[in-house]
C-alpha positions as CSV (number, residue, x, y, z in Angstrom):
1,X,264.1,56.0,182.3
2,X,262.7,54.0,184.7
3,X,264.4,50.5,185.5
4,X,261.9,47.8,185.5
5,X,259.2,47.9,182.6
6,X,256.5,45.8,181.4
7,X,254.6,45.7,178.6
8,X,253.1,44.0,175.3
9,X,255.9,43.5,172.3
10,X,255.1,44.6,168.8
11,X,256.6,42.1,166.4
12,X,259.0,43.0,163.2
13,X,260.8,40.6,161.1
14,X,264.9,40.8,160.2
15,X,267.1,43.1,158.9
16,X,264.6,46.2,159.5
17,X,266.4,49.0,158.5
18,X,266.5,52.9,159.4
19,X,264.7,53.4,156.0
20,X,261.8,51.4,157.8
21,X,262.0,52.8,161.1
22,X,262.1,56.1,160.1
23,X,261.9,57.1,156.2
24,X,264.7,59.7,154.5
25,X,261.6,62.2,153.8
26,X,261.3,63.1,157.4
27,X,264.8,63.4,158.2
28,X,264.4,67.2,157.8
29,X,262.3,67.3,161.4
30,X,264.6,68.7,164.3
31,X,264.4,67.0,167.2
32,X,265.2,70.0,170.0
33,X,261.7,71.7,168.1
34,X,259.1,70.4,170.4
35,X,256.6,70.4,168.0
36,X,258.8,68.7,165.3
37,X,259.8,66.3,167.4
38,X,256.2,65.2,168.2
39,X,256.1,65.0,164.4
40,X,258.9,63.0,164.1
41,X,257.4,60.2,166.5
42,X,254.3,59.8,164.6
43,X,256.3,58.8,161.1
44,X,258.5,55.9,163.4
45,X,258.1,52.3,161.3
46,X,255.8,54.3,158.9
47,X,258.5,52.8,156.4
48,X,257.1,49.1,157.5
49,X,254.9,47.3,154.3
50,X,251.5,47.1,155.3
51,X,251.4,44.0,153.6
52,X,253.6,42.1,156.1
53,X,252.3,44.7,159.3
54,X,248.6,44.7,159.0
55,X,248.2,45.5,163.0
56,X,249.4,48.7,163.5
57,X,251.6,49.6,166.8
58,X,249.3,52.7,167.2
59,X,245.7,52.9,166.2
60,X,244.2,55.2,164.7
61,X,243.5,58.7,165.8
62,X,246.1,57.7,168.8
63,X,249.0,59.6,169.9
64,X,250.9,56.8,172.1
65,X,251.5,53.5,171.8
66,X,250.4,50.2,173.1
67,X,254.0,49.0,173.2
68,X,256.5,50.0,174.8
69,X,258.5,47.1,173.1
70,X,259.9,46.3,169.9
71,X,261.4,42.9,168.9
72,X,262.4,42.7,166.2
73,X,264.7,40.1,164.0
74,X,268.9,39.7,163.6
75,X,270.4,42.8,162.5
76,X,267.8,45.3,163.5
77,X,268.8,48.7,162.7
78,X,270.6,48.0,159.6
79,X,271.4,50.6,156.7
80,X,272.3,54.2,157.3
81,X,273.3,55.7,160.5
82,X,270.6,58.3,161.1
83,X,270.4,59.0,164.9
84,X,266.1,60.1,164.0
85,X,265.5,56.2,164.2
86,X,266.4,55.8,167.4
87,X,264.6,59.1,168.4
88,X,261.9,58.4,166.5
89,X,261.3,55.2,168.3
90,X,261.8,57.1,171.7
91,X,259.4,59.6,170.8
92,X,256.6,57.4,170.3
93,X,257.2,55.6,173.3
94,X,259.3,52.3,172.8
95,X,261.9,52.0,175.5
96,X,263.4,49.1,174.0
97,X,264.6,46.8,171.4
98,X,264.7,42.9,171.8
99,X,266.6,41.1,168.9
100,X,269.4,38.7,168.6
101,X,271.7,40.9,167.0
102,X,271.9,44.6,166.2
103,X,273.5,47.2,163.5
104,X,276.8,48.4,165.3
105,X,276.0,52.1,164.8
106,X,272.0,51.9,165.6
107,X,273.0,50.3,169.0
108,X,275.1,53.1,169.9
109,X,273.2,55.8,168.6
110,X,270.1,54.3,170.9
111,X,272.4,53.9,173.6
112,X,273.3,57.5,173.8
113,X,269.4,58.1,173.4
114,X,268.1,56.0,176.6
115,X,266.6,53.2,173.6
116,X,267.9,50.1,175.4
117,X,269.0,47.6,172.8
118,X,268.3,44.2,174.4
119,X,270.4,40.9,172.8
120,X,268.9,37.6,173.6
121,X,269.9,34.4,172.5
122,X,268.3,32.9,169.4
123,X,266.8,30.4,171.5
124,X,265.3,32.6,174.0
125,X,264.1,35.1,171.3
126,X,262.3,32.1,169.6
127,X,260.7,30.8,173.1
128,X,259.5,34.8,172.8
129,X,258.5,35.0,169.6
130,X,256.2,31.5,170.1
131,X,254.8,32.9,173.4
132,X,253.4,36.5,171.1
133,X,251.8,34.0,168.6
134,X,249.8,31.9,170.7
135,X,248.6,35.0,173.0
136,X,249.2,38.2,171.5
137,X,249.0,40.4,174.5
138,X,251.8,38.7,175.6
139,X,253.8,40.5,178.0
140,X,257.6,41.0,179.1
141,X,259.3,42.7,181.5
142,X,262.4,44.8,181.3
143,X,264.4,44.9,184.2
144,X,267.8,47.2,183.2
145,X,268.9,48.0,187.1
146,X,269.5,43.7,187.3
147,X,269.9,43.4,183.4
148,X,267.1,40.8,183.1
149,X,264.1,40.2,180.6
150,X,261.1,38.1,181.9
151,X,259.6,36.1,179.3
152,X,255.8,35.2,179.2
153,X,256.3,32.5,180.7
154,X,258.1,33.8,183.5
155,X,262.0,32.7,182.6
156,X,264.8,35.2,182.7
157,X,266.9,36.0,180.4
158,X,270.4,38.0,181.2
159,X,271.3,40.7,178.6
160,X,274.5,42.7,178.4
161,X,274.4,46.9,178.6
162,X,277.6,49.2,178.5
163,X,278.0,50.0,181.8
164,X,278.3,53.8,180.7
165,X,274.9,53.9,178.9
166,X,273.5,52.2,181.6
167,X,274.2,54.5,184.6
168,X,273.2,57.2,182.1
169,X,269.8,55.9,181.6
170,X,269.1,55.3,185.7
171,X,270.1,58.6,186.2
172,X,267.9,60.1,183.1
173,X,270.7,62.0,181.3
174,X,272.9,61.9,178.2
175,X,276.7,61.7,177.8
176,X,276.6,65.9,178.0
177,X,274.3,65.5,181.1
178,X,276.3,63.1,182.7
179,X,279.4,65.4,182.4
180,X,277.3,68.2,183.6
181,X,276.1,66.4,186.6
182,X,280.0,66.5,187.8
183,X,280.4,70.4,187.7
184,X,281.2,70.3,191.0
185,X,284.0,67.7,191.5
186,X,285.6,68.7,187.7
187,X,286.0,72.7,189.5
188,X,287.7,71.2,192.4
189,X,289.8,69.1,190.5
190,X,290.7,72.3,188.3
191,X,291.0,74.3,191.4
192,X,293.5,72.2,192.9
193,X,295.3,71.2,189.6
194,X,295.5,75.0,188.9
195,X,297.8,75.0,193.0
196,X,300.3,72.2,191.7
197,X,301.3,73.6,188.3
198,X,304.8,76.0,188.4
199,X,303.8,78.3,185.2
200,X,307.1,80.7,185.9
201,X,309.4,77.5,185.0
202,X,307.5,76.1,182.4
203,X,307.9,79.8,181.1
């Protein structure tokens, strides 16, 4: 992923759950199916009431979104532990999350899936929230190389990322592309442990 972003932030309330980011009926769609997984983007935060969402984060007849940010209340990601939300999200072309707190297994599961899961404090993330209502084109910029978020008003804000899932992201891959990435030093290493082990005595 790239490591600085910017962009306008579509707005959620609390305790938005998978249910809402990505209902059970669509759980079905495979994401390594290309076609499927396009699918499966187009159905993320379908499970949000209209009542409380009237502006849309994609318009209609639109295949991306405007946003490439949610932010959403305390305990985003709450409720089962379905790994489509986080894809879901991904596919449709949010890069992160900005709450004050998030569901322990969402956070990893968008970890592992380059969704960066940013924690600000409550005050900051009401300074945030403020900034959307009074202009909402509002924009923020993500900064995961130097772990900052730049607030509307130009403030930073420092966030915390496992430093794993963050040199992950940089680089683009998974946990599995990561490992694959080493071939190289984990054959030498294999090579050489192979010269140092006596297999006739441990016979």
């Amino acid at each position: 992923m790239k490591s600085v972003f910017t962009g306008p932030v579509y707005v959620v309330r609390d305790n938005i759950d998978t249910d809402q980011i990505i209902p059970a009926q669509y759980l079905n769609l495979i994401p390594t199916v290309a076609d499927e997984y396009e699918k499966l983007g187009s159905y993320a935060l379908c499970g949000l009431p209209e009542s409380l969402y009237p502006t849309r984060f994609v318009k209609e007849n639109q295949l991306d979104s405007d946003y490439p940010i949610v932010v959403g209340g305390r305990n985003f990601g709450c409720g089962s532990s379905r790994e489509h939300a986080p894809w879901a999200l991904m596919q449709y072309g949010f890069r992160a999350v900005i709450s004050t707190s998030f569901a322990d297994i969402f956070r990893g599961n968008a970890l592992k899936n380059s969704l960066l899961p940013i924690v600000i404090p409550a005050e900051d993330h009401k300074k945030l929230l403020a900034a959307v209502a009074a202009n909402p084109g509002a924009t923020v910029t993500v900064d995961l190389t130097q772990q900052k978020l730049t607030l509307p008003d130009g403030t930073s804000v420092s966030f915390p990322v496992d430093a794993f899932a963050k040199e992950c992201m940089l680089q683009g891959v998974d946990e599995l592309g990561y490992i694959l990435k080493q071939d190289g030093a984990i054959s030498a290493f294999e090579t050489k442990r192979a010269l140092t082990i006596d297999t006739l005595s441990a016979a």
